[in-house]
Every structure is written in C-alpha cells, then in structure tokens.
C-alpha positions as CSV (number, residue, x, y, z in Angstrom):
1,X,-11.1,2.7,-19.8
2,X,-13.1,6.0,-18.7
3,X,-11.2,7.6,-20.4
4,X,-11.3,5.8,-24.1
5,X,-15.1,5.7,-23.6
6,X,-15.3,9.5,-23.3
7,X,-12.9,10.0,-26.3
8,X,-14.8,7.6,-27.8
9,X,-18.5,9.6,-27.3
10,X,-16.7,12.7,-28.3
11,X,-15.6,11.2,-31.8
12,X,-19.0,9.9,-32.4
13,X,-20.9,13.1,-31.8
14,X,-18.0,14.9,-34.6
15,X,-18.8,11.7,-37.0
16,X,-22.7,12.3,-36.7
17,X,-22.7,15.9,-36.8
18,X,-20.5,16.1,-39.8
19,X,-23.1,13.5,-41.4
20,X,-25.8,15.6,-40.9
21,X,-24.5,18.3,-42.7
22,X,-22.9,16.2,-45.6
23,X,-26.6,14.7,-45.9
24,X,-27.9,17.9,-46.1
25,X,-25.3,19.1,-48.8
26,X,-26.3,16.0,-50.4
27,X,-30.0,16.7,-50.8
28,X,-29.3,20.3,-52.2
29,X,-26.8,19.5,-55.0
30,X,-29.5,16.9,-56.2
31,X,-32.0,19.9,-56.0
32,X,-30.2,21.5,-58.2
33,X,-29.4,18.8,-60.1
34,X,-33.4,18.9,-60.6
35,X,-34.0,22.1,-61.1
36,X,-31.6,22.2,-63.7
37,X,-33.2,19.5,-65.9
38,X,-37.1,19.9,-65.1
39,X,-37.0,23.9,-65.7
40,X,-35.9,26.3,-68.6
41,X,-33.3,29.0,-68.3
42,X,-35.0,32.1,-67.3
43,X,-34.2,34.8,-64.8
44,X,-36.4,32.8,-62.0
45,X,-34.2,29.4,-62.8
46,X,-30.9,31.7,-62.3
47,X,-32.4,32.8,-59.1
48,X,-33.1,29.4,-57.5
49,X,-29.5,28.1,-58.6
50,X,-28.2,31.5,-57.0
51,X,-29.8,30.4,-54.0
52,X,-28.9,26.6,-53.8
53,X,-25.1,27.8,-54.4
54,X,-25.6,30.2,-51.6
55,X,-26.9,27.7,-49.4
56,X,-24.7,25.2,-50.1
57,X,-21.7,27.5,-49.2
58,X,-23.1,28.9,-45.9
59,X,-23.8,24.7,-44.8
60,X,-20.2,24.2,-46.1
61,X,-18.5,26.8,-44.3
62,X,-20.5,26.0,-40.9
63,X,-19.6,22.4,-41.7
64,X,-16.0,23.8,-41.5
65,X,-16.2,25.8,-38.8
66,X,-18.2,22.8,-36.7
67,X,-15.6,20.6,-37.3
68,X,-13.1,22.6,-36.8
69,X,-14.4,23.7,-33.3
70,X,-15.2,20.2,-32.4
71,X,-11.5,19.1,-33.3
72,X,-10.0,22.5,-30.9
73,X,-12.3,21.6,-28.2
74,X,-11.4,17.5,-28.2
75,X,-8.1,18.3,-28.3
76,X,-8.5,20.5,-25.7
77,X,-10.1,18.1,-23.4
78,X,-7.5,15.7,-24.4
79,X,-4.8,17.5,-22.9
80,X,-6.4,18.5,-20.0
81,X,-7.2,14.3,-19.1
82,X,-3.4,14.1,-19.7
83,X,-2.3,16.7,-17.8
84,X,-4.8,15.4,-15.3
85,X,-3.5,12.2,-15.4
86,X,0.3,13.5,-14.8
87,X,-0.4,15.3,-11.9
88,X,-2.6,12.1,-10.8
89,X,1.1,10.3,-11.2
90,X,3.1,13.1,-9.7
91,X,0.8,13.3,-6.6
92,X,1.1,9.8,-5.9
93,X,4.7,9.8,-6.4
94,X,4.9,12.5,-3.7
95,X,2.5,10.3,-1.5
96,X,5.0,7.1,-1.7
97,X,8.2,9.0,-0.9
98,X,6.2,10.7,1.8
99,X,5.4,7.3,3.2
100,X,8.9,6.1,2.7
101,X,10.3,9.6,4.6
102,X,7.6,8.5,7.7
103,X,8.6,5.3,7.9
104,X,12.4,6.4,8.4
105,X,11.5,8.7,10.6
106,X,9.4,6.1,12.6
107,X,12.5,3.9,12.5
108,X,14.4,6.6,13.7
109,X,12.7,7.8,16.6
110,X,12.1,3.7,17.5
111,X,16.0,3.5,17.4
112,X,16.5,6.8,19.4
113,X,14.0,5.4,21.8
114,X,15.9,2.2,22.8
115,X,18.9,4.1,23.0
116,X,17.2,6.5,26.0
117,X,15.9,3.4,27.6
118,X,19.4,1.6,27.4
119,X,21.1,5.1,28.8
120,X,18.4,5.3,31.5
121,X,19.1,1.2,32.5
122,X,22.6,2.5,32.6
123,X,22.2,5.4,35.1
124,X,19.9,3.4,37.1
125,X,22.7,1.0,37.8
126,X,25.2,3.9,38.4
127,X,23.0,5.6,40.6
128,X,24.1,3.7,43.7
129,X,27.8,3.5,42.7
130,X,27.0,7.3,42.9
131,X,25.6,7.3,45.9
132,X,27.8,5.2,48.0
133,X,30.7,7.5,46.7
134,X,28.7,10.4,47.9
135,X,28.7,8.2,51.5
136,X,32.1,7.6,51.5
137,X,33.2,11.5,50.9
138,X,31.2,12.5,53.9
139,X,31.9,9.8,56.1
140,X,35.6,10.4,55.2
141,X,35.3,14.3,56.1
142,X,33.8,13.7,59.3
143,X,36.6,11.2,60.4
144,X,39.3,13.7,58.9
145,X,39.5,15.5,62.8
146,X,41.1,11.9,64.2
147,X,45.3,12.2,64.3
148,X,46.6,9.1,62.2
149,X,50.6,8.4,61.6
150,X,52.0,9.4,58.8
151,X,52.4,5.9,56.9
152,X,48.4,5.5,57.7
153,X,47.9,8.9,56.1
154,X,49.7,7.9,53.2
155,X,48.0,4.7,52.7
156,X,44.5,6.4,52.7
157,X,45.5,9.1,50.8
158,X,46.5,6.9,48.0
159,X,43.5,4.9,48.7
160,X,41.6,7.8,48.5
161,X,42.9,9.2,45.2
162,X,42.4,5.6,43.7
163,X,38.5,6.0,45.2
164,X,38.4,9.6,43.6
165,X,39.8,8.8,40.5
166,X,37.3,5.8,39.8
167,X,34.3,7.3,41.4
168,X,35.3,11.0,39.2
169,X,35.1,8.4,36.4
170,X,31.6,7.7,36.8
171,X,30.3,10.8,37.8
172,X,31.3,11.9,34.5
173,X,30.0,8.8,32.7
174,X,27.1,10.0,34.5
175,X,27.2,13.4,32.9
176,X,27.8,12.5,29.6
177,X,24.5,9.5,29.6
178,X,22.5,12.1,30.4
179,X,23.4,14.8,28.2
180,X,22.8,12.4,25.5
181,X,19.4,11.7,26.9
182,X,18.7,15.2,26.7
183,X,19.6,15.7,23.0
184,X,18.0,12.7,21.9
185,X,15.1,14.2,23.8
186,X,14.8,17.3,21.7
187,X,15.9,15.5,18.7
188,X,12.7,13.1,18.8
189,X,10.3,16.3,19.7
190,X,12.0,17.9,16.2
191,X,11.5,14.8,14.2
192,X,7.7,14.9,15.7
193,X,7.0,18.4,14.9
194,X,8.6,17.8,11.5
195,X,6.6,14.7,10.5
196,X,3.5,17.2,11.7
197,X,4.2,19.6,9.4
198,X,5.1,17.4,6.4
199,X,1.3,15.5,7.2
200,X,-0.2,19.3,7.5
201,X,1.4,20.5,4.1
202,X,0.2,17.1,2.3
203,X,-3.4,17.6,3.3
C-alpha cells in the first residue's frame, strides 16, 4: 500500500506540472489570438507574434523535456521498489531455509546427544564386568605357582579360555562404545561451530 501511495504522489505531481505548462500555452495562443485581431499588420505586430511563437516553443520544448524527465525518473524509482522488493523476498527466503537448516541441526545434535548418554549408560554397566575380569586375571596369576593334576589344568584352562573369550568380548565392546563417543563428540563441536558461522555470515 506504501508503495501505490508513493506511485500515486509521483503521478500527481507529472499530471499538475504538465497542467501548468499546458495552461500557460493556453494563455499565449489566445494572446495571440488577440493581438492578431485588435492590431494592424505592421513590423511591431510581426514582432510580438515572432515572440509569442518563440515563447510558445521554448514552454513546449521544456514541457517535453519535463515530462520526459519525470517519466525516466518514475520509472527509475519504479524499478528500484522492485528490485527492492525482490531482494526483500530473496532475503527472507534465505532466512526460512536458514531456520529450517538450524532446526536440523538442533535435531541432530539432540539425536547425537541421546545416543552419547545411551553409550555412556552402556559403559557404566560394563564397567564392573570389566573390572571383575581384571580381578579374576590377577587373582588367577597369583595362584598359577600352586602344582594341580593335569585333568584340573585342563578343566581351568578351558574354563579360562571360555572367561577370556567372553571377557575379550567386552573389552572390545568397550572399545568400540567409546570410540563412538569420541566421534560423536567432535561431530557435535563441528555442527556447533558450523551453525556459528552460518549465524555470523547471516548477520
């Protein structure tokens, strides 16, 4: 509606304008008009017409050249308000798929969030599976000096390779949970410094 109104005020000041000079055309062609009938035709009457017609050319050529610098410069500021108005749109076009992209990346860092607390629930409840392995190896080495039969050192061997299998098992499950916690880690401190950046280059 600003807009329209401004247009609007421009077209009325090229309407009155081009009045003004139409009036004043006006008032010298019926000068002339009078001249021509009140007054004989001598060298003075020749004159005066000479100059009406002068006159009347000058008005009509800045009549012209008024309107024709009035129409460049609303057309002018025409385009400008559009172009104005596009890069209005565009910059809130930008603004909406920026706030789409943050609220992805706040979805995915809220995801990659649960999934360190999940991993971290999970070590807390290997840690002491862990731990009583760790037990078990050293109270197994110290009671390595005792002599057993053969058939007993079977049986705990096997035992023991059943032990170290499982326990090798979840040392490695271990491993791998945290690993994962780790690159999740930097993963969320590169999402962070990217949504930084992205808010840095939009202001």
């Amino acid at each position: 509606s600003l807009k329209m109104s401004e247009d609007q005020n421009v077209i009325a000041q090229l309407k009155s304008q081009i009045k003004d000079l139409e009036q004043s055309l006006k008032i010298n062609k019926e000068l002339m008009q009078n001249v021509l009938m009140g007054v004989g035709s001598d060298d003075s009457l020749k004159q005066v017409i000479q100059k009406l017609e002068e006159e009347n050319n000058r008005l009509s050529q800045a009549l012209h050249k008024e309107h024709k610098e009035k129409v460049y410069l609303y057309e002018t500021t025409k385009k400008c308000k559009e172009q104005m108005d596009k890069d209005h749109e565009l910059l809130k076009d930008k603004e909406h798929k920026f706030e789409i992209y943050l609220q992805k990346c706040r979805q995915d860092l809220d995801e990659r969030n649960r999934t360190i607390d999940q991993q971290a629930k999970a070590i807390e409840k290997l840690r002491p599976i862990v731990e009583r392995f760790e037990k078990e190896m050293e109270t197994k080495e110290e009671g390595s000096s005792f002599r057993e039969t053969e058939t007993e050192q079977k049986e705990k061997t096997l035992e023991n390779n059943r032990q170290n299998s499982a326990s090798s098992m979840e040392s490695v499950e271990v491993e791998v949970i945290v690993n994962e916690n780790e690159k999740l880690a930097k993963d969320l401190k590169k999402a962070n410094d990217e949504i930084d950046r992205l808010r840095n280059n939009l202001c």
